[in-house]
C-alpha positions as CSV (number, residue, x, y, z in Angstrom):
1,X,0.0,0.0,0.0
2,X,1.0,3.3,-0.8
3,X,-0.4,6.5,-0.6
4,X,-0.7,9.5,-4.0
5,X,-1.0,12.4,-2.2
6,X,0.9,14.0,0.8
7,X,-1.2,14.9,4.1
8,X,-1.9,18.5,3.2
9,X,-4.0,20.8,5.0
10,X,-7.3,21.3,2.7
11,X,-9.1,24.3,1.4
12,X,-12.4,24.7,3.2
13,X,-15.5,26.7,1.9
14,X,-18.3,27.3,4.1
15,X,-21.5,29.0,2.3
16,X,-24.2,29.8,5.4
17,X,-27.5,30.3,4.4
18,X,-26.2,30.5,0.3
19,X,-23.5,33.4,1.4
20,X,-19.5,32.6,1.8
21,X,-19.0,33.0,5.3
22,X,-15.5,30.9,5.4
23,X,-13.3,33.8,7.2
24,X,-15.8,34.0,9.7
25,X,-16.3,31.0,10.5
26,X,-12.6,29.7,12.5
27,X,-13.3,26.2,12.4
28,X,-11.6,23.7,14.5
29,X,-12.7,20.5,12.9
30,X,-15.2,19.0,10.4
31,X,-17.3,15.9,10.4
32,X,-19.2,14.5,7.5
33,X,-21.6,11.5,7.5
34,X,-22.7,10.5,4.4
35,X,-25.2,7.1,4.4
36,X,-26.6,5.2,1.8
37,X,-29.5,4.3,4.0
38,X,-32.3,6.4,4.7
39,X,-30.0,7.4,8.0
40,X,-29.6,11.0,7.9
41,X,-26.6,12.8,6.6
42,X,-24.6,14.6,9.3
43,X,-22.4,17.7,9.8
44,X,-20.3,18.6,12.3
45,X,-18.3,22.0,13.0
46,X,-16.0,22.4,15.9
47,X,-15.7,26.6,15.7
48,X,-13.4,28.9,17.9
49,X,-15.6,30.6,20.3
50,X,-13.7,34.3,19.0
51,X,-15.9,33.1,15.9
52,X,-19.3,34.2,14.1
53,X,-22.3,32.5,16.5
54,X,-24.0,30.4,14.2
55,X,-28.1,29.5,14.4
56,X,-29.9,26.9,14.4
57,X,-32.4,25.9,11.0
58,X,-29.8,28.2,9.1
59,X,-28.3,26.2,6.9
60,X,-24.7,25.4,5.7
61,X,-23.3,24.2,2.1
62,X,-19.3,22.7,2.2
63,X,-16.7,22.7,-0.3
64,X,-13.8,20.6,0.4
65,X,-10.4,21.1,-2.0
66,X,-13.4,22.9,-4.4
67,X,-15.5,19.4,-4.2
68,X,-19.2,20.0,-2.8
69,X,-20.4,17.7,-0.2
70,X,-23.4,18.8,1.1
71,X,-26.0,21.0,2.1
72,X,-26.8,20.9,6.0
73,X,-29.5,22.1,8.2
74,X,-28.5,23.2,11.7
75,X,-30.4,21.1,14.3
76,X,-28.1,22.0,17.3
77,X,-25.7,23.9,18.7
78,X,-23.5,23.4,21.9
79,X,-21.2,25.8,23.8
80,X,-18.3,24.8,25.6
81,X,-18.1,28.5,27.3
82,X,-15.2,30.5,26.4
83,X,-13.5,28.0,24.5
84,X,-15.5,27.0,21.8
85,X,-19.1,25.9,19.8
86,X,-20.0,22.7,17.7
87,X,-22.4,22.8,15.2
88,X,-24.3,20.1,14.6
89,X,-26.1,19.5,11.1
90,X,-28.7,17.1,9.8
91,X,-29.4,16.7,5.8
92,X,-33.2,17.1,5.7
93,X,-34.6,19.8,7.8
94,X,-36.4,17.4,10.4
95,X,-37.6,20.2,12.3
96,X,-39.8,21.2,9.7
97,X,-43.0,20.0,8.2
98,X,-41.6,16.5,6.8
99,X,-42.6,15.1,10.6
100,X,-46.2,16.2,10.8
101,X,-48.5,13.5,10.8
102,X,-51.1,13.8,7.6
103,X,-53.7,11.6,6.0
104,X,-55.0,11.6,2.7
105,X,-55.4,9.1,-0.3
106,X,-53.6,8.9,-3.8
107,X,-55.4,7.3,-6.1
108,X,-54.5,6.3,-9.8
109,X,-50.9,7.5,-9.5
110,X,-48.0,6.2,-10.3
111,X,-45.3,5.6,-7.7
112,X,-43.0,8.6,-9.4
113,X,-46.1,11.2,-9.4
114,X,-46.5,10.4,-5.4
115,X,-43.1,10.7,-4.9
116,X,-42.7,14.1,-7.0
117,X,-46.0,15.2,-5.5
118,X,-44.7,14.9,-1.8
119,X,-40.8,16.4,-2.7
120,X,-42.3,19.8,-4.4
121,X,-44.3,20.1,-1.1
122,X,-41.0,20.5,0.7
123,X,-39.1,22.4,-1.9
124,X,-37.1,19.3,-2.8
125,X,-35.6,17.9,-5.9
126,X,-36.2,14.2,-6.5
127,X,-34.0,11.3,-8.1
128,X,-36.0,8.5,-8.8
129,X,-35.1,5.3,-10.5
130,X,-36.5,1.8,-9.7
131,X,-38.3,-1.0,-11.4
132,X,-42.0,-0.3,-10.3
133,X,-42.0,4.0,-10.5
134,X,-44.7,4.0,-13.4
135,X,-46.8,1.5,-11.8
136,X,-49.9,2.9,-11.1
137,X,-51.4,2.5,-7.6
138,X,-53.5,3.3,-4.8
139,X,-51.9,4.1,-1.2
140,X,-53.3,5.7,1.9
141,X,-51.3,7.8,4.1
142,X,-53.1,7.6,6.9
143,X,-52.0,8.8,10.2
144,X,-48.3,8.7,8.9
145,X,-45.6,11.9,8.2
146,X,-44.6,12.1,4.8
147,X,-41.2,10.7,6.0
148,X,-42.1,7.8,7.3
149,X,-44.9,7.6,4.4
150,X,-41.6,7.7,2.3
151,X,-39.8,5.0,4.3
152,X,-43.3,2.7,4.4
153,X,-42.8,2.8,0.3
154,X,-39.2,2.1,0.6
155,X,-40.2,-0.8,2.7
156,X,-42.5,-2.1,0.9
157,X,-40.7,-2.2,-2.4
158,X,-37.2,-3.0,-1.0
159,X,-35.7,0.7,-1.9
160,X,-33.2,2.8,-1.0
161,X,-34.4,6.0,-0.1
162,X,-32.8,9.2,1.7
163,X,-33.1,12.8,1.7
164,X,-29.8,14.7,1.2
165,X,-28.6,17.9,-0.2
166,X,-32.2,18.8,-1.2
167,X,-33.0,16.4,-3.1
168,X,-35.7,13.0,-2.4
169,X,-34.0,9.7,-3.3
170,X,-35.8,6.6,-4.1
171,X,-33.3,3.8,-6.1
172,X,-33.9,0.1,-6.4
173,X,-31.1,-1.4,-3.9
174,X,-29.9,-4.2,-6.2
175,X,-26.8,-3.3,-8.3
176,X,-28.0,-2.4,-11.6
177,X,-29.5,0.4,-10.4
178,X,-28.0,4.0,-12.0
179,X,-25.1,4.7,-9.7
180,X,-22.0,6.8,-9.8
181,X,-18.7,4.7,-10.4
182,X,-16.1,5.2,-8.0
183,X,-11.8,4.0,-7.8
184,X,-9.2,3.1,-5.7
185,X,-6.2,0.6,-5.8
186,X,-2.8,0.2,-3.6
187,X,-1.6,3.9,-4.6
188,X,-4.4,5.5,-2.6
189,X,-5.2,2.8,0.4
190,X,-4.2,4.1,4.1
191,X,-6.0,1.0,5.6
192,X,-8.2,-1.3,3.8
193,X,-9.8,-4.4,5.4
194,X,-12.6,-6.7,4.1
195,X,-14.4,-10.3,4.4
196,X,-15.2,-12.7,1.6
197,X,-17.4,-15.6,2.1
198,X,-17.0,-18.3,-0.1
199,X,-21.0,-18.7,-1.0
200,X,-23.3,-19.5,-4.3
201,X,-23.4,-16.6,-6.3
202,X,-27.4,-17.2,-7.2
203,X,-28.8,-15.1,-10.2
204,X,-32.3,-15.8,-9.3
205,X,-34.8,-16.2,-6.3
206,X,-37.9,-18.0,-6.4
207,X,-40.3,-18.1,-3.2
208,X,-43.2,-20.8,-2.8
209,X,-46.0,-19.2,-0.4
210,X,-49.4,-19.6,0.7
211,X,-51.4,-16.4,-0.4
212,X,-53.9,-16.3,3.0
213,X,-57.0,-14.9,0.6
214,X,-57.3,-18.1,-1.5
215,X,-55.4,-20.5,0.3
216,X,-53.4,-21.3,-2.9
217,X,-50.0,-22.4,-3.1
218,X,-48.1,-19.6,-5.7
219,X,-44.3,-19.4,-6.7
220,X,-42.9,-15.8,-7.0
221,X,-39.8,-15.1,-9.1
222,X,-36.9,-12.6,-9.0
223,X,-34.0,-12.2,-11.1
224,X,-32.9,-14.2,-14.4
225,X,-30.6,-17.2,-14.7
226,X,-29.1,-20.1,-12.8
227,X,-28.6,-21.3,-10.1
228,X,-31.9,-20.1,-8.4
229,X,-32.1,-19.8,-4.3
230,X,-35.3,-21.5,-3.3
231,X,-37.2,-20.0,-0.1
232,X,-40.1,-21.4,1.7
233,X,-42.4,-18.9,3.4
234,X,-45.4,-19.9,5.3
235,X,-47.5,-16.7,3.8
236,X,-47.9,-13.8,2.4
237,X,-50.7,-11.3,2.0
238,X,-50.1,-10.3,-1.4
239,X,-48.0,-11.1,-4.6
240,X,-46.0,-7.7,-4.2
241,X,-45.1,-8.8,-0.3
242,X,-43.6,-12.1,-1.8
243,X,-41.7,-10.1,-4.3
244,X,-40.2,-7.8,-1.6
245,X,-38.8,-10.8,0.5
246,X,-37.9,-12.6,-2.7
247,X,-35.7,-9.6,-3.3
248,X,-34.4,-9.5,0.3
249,X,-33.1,-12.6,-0.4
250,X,-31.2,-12.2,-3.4
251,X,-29.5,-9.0,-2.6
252,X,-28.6,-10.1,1.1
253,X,-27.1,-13.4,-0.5
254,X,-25.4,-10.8,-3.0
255,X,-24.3,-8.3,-0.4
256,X,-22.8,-10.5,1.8
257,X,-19.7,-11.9,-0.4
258,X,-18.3,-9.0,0.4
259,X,-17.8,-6.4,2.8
260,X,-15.4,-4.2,4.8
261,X,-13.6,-0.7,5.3
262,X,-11.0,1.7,3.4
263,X,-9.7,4.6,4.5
264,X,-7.5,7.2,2.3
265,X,-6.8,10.4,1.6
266,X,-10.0,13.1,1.1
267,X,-11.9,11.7,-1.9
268,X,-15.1,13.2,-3.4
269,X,-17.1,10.2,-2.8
270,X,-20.9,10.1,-2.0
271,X,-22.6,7.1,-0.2
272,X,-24.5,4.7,-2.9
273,X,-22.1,4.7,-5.8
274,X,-20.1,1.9,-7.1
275,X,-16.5,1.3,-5.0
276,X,-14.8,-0.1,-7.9
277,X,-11.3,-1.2,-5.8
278,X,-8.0,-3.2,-6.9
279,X,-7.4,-6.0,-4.6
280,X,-4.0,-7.2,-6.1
281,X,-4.7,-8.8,-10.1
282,X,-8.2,-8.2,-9.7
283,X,-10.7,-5.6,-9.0
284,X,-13.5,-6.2,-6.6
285,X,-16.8,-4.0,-7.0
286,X,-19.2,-3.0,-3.6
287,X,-21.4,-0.6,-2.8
288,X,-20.4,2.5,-0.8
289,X,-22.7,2.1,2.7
290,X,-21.8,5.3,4.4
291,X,-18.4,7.5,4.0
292,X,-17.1,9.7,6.9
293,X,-14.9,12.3,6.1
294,X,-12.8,14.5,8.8
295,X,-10.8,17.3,8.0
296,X,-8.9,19.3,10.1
297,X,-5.2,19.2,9.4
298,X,-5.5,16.5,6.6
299,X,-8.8,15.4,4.9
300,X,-8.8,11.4,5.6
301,X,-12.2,9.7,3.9
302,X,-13.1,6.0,6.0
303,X,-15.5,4.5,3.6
304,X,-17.8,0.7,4.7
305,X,-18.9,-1.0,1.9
306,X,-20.8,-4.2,0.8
């Protein structure tokens, strides 16, 4: 292992509330969370107390060596008296009406329209891309917030959903989805570690279940090719519930091959894109699962994967 670029102190730019406020803020330290999951996205700013007293539900853009990585909502603020404040950020502004309970119907809508429907509501941007987003349906948010009406859909259809840097996610989790590619080999590892289990790499999933409205005995099908994992389940309400654990069972088989942690020097990554990364001859391909960047004197980047 080897590393490309020299520990270096890196450029910071802070933008707070859309203006650069980078000489007044004298940071300390800087932590960024970025998850795949629908986890939320985190910031955190250790400032000088001599610095500019920041407030919370402002909000906070960052630019690292001239790379963005996120737009942050202040959700807290503590003060360690006369010696210094630390911000902390979330990447959805929770405070605001995304938690209030709601009920209402949408009826003959695809699963895109919903989704587009809810993100305008909050001012948000949308990237949608998964197998069933035309299908049209009928849901009922009843009693629910429109987040965890979001993360009930995400549920239901095995998805990946988050909200970060203002903009509503929603991307199947297998790996053909449309993802950034990302690379690393030996030149740019400071630590890398990882776990390889020696299992059947299936192609397909088929599930035999008992539908509990007609009693009958069905056979639900993910995925193309040989060799197929075979499940039994005792029931399921509906065709589209068998799919969704048909598909747990495929990608969990196909995440678990392999999995671990690499840390380098600052990278522009984001959480959910391809880690494409040279293992000696070979180059082994993962998902990025969350990425957490601190800078302060260097900028190190310790990425999980699976």
């Amino acid at each position: 292992m080897g590393l490309r670029s020299e520990y270096k102190k890196p450029k910071v730019q802070i933008l707070y509330n859309g203006v650069d406020k980078t000489a007044l803020m004298d940071w300390v330290n800087i932590s960024i969370e970025d998850n795949e999951s629908k986890e939320t996205d985190k910031l955190n700013i250790t400032l000088a107390y001599s610095g500019a007293i920041p407030r919370v539900k402002d909000n906070i853009q960052i630019y690292i060596d001239g790379y963005f990585l996120g737009y942050f909502v202040i959700a807290k603020i503590k003060t360690n008296y006369k010696k210094s404040y630390n911000i902390e950020a979330i990447s959805a502004d929770f405070m605001s009406n995304l938690k209030e309970k709601k009920s209402r119907s949408f009826l003959n809508i695809s699963y895109k329209k919903i989704i587009e429907s809810i993100a305008s509501e909050h001012n948000l941007k949308t990237k949608i891309n998964f197998n069933k987003m035309d299908d049209v349906v009928e849901l009922e948010q009843h009693d629910l917030s429109d987040t965890a009406f979001c993360e009930k859909i995400a549920d239901d259809l095995d998805l990946t959903f988050s909200i970060k840097n203002q903009t509503m996610i929603f991307i199947d989790k297998d790996k053909k989805a449309d993802r950034v590619e990302y690379f690393l080999n030996d030149d740019d590892y400071i630590d890398l570690s990882f776990e390889q289990l020696e299992t059947t790499n299936y192609k397909s999933c088929e599930v035999t279940w008992q539908d509990t409205k007609t009693n009958e005995t069905k056979i639900t099908k993910v995925g193309d090719g040989e060799p197929v994992l075979r499940r039994q389940l005792y029931s399921a309400d509906t065709e589209q519930e068998a799919l969704k654990i048909a598909n747990s069972y495929l990608q969990q088989n196909q995440n678990n091959t392999f999995k671990g942690n690499v840390k380098c020097m600052g990278v522009a990554f984001f959480a959910g894109g391809y880690l494409n990364l040279q293992i000696e001859n070979e180059t082994k391909r993962a998902i990025i699962k969350k990425i957490t960047h601190t800078i302060n004197k260097s900028w190190i980047s310790d990425i999980e994967f699976f």
